[in-house]
N, CA, C and O atoms as a MOPAC input file, in Angstrom:
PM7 MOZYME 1SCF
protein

 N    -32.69200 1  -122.41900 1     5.15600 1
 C    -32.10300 1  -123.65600 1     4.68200 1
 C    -32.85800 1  -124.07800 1     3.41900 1
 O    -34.08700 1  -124.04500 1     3.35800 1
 N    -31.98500 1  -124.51800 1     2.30400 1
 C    -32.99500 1  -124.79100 1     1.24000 1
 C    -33.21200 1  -126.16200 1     1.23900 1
 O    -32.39900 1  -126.96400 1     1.69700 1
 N    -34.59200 1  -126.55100 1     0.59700 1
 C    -35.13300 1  -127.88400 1     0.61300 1
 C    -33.96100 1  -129.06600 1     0.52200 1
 O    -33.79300 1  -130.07300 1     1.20900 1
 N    -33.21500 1  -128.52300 1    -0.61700 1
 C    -32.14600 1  -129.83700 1    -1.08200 1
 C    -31.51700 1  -130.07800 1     0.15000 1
 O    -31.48800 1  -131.25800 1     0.50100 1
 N    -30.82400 1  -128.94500 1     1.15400 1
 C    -30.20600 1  -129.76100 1     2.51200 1
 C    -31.03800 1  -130.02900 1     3.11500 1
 O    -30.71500 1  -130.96900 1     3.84100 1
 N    -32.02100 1  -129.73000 1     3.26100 1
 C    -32.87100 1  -130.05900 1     4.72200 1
 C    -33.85000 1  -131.54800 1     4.01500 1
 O    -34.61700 1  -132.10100 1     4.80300 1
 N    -33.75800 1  -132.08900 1     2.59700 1
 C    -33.40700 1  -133.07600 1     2.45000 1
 C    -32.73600 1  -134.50000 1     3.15900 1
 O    -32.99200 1  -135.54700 1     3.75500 1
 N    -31.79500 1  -133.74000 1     2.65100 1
 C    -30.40000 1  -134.65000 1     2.32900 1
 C    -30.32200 1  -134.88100 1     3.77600 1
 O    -30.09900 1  -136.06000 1     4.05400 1
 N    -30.46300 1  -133.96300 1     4.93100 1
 C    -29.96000 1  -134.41300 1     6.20200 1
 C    -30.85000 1  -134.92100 1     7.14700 1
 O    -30.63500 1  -135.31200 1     8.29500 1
 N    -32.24900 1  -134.83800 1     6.26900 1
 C    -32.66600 1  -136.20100 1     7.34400 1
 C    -33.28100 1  -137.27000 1     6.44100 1
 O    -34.49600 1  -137.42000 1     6.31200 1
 N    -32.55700 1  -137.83800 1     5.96300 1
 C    -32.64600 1  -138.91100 1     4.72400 1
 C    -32.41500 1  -140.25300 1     6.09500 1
 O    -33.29600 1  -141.05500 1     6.40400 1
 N    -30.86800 1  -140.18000 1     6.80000 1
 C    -30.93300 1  -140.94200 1     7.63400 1
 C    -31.96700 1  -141.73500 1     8.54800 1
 O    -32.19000 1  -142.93700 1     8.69400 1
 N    -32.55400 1  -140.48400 1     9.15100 1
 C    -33.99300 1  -140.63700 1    10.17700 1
 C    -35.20300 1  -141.10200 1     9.14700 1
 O    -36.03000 1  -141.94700 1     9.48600 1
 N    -35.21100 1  -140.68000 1     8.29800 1
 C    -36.56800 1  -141.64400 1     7.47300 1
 C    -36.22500 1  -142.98100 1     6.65900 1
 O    -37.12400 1  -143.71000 1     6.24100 1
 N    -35.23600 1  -143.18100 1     6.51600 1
 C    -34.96900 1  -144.21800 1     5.65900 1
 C    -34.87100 1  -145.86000 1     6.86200 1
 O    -35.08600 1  -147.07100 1     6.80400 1
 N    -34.43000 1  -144.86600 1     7.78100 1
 C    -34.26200 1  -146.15800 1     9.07900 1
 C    -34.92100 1  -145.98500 1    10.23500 1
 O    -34.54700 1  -146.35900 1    11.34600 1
 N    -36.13600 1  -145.28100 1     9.89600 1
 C    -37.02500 1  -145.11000 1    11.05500 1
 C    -36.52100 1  -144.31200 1    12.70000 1
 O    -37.06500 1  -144.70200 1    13.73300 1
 N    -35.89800 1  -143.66300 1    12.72200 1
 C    -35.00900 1  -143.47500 1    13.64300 1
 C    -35.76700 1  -142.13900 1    14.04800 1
 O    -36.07000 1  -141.44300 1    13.07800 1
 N    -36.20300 1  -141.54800 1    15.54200 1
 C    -36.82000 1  -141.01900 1    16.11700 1
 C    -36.93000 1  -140.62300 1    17.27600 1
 O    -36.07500 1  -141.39800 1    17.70500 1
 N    -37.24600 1  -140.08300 1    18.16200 1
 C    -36.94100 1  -139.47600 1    19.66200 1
 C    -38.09900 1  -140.28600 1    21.04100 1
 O    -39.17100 1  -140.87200 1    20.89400 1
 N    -37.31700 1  -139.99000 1    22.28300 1
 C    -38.49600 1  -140.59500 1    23.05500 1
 C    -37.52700 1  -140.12600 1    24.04100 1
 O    -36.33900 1  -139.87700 1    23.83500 1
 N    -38.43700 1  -139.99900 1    25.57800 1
 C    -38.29500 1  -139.47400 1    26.52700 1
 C    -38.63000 1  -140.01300 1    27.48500 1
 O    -39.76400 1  -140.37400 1    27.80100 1
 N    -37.20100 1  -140.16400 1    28.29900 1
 C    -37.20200 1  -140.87600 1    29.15300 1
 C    -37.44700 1  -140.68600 1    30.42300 1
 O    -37.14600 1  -141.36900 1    31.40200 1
 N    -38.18300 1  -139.41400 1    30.29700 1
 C    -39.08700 1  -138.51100 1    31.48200 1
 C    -40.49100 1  -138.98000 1    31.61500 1
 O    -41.22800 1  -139.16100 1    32.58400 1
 N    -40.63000 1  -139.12300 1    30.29000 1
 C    -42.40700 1  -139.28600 1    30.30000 1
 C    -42.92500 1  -140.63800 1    29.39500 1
 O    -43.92000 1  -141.36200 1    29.44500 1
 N    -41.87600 1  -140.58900 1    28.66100 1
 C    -42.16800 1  -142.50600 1    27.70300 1
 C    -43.01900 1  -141.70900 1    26.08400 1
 O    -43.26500 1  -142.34100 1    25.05700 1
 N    -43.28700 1  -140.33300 1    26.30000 1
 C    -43.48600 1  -140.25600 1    24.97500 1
 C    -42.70200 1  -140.34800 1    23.66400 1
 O    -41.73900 1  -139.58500 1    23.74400 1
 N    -42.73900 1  -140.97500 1    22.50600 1
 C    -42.03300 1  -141.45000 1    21.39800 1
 C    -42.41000 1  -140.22700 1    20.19400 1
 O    -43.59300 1  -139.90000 1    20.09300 1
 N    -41.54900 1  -139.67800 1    19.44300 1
 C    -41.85200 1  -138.98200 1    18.52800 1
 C    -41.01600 1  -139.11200 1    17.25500 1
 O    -39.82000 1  -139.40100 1    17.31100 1
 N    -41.53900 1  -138.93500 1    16.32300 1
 C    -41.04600 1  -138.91400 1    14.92300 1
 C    -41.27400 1  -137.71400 1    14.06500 1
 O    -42.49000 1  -137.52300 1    14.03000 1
 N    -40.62400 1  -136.80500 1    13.34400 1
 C    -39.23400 1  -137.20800 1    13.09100 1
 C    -38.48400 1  -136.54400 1    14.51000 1
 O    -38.93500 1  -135.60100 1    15.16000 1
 N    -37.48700 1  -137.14400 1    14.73600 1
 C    -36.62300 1  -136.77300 1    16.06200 1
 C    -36.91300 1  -135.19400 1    16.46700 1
 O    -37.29900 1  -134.34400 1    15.66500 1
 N    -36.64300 1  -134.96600 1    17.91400 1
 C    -37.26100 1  -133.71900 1    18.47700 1
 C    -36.10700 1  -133.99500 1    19.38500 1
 O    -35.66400 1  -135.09800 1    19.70400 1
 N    -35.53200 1  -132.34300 1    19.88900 1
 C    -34.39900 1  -132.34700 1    21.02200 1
 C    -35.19300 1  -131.81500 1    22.27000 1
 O    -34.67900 1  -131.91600 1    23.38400 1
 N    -36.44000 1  -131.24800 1    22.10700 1
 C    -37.39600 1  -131.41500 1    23.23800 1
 C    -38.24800 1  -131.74200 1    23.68900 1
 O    -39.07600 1  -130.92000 1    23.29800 1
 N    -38.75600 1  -132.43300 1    24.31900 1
 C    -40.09300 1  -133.35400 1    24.90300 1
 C    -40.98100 1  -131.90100 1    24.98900 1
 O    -40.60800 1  -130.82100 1    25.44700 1
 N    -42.44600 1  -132.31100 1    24.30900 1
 C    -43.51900 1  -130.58800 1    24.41500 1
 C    -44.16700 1  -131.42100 1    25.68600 1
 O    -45.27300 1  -130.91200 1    25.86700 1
 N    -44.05900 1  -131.97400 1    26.18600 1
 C    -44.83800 1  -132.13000 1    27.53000 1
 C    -43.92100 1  -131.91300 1    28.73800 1
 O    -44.39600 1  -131.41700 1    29.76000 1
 N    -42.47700 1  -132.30100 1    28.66200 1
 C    -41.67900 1  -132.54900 1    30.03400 1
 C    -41.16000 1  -131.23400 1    29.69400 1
 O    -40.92500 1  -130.71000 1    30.78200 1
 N    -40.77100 1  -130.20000 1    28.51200 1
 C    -39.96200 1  -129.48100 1    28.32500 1
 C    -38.64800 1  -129.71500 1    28.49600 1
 O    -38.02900 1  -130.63600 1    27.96400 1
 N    -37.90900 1  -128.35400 1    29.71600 1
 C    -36.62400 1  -128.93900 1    29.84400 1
 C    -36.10100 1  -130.22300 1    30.72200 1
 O    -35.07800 1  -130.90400 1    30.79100 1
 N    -37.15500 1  -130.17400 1    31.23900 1
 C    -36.51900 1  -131.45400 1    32.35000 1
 C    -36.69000 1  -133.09400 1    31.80800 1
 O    -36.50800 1  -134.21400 1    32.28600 1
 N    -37.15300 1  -132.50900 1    30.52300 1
 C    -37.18100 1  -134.21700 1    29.65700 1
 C    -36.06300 1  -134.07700 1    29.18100 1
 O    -35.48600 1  -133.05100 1    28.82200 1
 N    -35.55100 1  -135.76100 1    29.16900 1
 C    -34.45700 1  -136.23800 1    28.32200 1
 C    -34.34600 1  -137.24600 1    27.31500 1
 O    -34.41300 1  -138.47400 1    27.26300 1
 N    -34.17500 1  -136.40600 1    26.62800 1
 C    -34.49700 1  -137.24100 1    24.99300 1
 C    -33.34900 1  -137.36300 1    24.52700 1
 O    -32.42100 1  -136.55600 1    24.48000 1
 N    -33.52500 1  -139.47800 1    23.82300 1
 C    -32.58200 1  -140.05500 1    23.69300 1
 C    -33.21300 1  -140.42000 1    22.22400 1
 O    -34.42000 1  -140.25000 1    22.05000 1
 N    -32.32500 1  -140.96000 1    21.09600 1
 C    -32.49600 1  -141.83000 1    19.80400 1
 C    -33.49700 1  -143.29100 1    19.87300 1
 O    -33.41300 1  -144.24400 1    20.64800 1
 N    -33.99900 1  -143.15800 1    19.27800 1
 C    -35.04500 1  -144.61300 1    19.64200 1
 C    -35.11200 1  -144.85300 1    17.80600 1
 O    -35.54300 1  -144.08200 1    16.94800 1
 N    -34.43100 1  -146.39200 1    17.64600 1
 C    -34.89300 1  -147.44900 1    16.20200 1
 C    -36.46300 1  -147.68500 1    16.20900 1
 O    -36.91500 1  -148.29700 1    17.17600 1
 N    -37.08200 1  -147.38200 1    15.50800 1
 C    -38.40700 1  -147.88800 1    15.17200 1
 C    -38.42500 1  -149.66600 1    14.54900 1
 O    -37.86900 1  -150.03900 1    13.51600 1
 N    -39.06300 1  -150.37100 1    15.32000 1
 C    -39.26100 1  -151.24000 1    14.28800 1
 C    -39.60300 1  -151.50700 1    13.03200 1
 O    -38.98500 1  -152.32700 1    12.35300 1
 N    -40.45400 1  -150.94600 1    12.67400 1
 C    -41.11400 1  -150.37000 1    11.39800 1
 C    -42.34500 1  -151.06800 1    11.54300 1
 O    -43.17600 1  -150.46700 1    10.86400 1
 N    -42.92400 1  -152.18000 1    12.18000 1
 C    -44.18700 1  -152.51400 1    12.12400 1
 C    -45.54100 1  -151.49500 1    13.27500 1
 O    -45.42900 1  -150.94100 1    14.36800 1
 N    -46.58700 1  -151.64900 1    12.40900 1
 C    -47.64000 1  -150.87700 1    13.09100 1
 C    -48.75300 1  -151.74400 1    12.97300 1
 O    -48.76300 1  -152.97400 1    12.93800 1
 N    -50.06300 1  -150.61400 1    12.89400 1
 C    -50.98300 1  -150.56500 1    12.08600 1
 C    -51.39100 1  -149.34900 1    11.35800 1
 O    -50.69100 1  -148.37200 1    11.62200 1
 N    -52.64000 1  -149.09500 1    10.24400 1
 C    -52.79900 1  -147.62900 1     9.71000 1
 C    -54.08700 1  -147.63200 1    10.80100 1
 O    -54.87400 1  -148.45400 1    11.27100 1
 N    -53.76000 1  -145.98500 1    10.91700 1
 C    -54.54800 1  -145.46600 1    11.77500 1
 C    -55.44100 1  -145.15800 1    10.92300 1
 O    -56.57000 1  -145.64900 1    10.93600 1
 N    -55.02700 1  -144.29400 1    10.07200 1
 C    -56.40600 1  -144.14600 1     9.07300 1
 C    -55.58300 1  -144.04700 1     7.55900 1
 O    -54.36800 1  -144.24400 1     7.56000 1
 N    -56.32100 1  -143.72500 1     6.22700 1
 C    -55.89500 1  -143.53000 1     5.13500 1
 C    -56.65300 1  -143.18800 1     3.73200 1
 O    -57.51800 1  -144.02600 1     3.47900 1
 N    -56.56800 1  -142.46600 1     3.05400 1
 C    -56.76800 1  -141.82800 1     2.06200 1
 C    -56.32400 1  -142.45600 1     0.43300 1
 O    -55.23700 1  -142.92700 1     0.10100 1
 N    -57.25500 1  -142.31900 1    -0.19800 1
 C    -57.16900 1  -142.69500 1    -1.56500 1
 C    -57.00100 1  -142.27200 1    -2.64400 1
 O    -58.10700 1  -141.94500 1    -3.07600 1
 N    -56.20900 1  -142.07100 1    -3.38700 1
 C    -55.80200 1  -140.56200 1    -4.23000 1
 C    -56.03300 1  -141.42600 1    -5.87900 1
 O    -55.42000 1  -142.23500 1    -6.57600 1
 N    -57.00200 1  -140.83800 1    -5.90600 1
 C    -57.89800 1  -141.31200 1    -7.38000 1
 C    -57.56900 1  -140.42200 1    -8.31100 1
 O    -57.72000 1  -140.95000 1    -9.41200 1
 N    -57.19200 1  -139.32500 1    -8.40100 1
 C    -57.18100 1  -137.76200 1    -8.99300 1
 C    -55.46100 1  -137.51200 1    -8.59000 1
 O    -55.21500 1  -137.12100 1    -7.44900 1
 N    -54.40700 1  -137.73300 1    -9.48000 1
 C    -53.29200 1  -137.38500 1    -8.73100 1
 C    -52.78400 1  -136.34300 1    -9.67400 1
 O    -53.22900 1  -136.28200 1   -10.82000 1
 N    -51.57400 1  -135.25700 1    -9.09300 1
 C    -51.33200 1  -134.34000 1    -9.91100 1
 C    -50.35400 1  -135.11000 1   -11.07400 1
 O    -50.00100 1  -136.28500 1   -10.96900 1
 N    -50.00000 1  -134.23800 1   -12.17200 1
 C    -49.37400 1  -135.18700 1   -13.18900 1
 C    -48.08400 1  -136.08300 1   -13.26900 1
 O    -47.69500 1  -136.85100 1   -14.14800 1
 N    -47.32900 1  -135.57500 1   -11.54200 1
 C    -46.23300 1  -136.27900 1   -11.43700 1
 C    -46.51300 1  -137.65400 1   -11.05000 1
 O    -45.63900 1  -138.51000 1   -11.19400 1
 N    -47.66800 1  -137.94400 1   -10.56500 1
 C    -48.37900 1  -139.71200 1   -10.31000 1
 C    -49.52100 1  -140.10900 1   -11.25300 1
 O    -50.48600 1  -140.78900 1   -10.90500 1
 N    -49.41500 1  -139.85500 1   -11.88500 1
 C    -50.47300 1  -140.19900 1   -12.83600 1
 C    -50.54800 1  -141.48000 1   -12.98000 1
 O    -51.61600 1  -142.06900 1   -13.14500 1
 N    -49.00700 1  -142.23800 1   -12.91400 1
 C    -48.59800 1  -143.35900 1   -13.86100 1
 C    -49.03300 1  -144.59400 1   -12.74900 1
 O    -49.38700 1  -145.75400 1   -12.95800 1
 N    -48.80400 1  -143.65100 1   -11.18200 1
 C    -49.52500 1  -144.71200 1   -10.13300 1
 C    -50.75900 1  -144.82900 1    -9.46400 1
 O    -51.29300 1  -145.72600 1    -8.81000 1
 N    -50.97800 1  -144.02000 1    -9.70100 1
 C    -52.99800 1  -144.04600 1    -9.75800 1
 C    -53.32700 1  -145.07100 1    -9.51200 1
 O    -52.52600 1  -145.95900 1    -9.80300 1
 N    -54.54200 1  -145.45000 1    -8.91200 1
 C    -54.73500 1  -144.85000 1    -7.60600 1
 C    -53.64900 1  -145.70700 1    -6.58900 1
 O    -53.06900 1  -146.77000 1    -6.81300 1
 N    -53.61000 1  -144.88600 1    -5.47200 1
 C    -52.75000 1  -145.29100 1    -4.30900 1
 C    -53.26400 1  -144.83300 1    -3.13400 1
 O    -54.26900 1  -144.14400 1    -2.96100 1
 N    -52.48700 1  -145.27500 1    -2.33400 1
 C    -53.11400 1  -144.93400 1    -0.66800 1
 C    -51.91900 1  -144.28600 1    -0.28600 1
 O    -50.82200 1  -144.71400 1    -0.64500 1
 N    -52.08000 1  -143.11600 1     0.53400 1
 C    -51.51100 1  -142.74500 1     1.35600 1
 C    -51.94700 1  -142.85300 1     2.85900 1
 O    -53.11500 1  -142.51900 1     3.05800 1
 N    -51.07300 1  -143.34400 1     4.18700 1
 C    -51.67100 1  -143.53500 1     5.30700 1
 C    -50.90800 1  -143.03800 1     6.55900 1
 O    -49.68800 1  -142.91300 1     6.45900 1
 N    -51.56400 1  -142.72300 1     7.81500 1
 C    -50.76000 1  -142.40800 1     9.11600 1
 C    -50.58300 1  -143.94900 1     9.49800 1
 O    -51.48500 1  -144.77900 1     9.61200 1
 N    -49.33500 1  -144.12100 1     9.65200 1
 C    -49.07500 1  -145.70600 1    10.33100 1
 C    -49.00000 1  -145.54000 1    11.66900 1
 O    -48.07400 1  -144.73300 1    11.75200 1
 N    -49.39800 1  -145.79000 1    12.89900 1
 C    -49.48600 1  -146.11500 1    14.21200 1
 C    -48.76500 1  -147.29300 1    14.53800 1
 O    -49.03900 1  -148.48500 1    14.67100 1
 N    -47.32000 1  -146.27100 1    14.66300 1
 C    -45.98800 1  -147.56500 1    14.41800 1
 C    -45.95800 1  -148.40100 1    16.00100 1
 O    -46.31900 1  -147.62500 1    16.88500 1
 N    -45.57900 1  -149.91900 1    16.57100 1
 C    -45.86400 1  -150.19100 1    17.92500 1
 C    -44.91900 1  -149.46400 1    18.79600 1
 O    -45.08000 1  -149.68100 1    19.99700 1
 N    -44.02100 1  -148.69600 1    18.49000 1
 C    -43.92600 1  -147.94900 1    19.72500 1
 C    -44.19800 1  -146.37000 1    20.06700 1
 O    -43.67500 1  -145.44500 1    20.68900 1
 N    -45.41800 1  -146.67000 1    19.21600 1
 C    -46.72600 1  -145.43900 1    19.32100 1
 C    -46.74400 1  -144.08600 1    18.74200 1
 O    -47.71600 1  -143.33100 1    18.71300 1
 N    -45.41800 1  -143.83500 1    18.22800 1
 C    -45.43000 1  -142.87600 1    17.10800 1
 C    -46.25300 1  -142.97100 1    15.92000 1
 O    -46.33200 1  -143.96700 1    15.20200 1
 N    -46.81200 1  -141.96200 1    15.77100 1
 C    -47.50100 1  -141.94700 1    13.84300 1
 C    -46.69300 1  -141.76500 1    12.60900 1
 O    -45.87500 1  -140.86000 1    12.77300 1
 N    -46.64600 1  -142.21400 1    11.63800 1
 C    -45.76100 1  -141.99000 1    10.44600 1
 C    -46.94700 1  -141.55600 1     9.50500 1
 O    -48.12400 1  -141.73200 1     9.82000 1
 N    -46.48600 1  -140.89100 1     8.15700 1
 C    -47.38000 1  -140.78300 1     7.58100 1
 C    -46.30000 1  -142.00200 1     6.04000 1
 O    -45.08700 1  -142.01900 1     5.83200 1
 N    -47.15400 1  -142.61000 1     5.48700 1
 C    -46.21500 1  -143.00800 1     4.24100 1
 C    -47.47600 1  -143.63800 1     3.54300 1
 O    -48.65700 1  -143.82100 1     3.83800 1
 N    -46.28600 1  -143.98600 1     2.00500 1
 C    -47.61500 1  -144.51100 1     0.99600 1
 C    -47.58500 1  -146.00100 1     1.27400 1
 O    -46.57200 1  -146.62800 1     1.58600 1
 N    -48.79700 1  -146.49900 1     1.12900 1
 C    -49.50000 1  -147.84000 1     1.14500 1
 C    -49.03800 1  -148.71800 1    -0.24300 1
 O    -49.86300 1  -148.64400 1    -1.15300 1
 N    -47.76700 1  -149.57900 1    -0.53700 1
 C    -47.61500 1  -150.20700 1    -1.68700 1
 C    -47.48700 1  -151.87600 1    -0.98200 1
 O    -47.49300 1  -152.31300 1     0.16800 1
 N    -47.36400 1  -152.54500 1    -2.48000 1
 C    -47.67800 1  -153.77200 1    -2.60200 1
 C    -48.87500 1  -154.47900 1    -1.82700 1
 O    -48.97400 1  -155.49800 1    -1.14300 1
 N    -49.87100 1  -153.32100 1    -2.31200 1
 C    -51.25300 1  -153.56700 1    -1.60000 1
 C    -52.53500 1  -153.04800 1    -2.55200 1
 O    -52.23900 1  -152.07500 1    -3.24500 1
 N    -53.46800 1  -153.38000 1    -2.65300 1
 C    -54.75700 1  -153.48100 1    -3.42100 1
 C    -55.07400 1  -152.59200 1    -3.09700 1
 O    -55.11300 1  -152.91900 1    -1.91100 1
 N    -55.61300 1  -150.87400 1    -3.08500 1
 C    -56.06000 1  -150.33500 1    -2.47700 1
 C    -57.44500 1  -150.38100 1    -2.20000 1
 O    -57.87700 1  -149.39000 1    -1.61100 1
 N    -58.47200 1  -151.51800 1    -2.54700 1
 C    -59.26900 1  -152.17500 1    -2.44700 1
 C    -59.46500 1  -152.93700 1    -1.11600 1
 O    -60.44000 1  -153.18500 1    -0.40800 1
 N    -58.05700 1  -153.22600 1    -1.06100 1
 C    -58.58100 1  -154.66700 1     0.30900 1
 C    -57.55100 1  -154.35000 1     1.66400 1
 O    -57.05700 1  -155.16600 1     2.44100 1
 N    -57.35500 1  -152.05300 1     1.62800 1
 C    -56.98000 1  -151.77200 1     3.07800 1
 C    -57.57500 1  -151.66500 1     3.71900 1
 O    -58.70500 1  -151.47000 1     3.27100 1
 N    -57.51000 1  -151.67200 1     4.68100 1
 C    -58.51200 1  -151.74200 1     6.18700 1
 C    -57.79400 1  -151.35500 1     7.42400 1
 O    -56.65400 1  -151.71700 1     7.71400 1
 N    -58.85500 1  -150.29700 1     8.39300 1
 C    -58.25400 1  -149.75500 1     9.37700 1
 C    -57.93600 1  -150.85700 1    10.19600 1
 O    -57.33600 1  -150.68400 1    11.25700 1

């Protein structure tokens, strides 16, 4: 599959947080999964909306960017520890990268 579809077709699931969880075991995963790696087959995995609020679990500071970010220097990139316990990874904006905190 080339990048441009495998793009384009999960534009949906990241743009609206949209993700998997199992109603075998209560684990939540992102980006969507048609099998639970703990219940296997006997999990049943349904669509779950993310709220979009978390906290960052942790995050990184990109001082040195290749020349396609140059222009946004520096920035944070972070794993968000969204509340219904999935991790996201995304960039840290309309924020100081000075005054983030785990």
């Amino acid at each position: 599959m080339s990048d441009t579809v495998r793009t384009w077709r999960h534009i949906q699931q990241r743009y609206n947080l949209v993700g998997s969880k199992c109603t075998t075991c209560g684990q939540v995963f992102f980006p969507q999964r048609v099998i639970c790696p703990d219940c296997r087959r006997k999990g049943n995995i349904e669509n779950i909306q993310f709220s979009g609020k978390g906290k960052i679990f942790t995050y990184s500071v990109i001082r040195t960017p290749t020349s396609d970010f140059k222009k946004i220097a520096p920035y944070a990139v972070a794993i968000i520890e969204l509340e219904e316990g999935a991790k996201v990874t995304a960039q840290i904006v309309d924020a100081d990268v000075d005054d983030i905190q785990i």
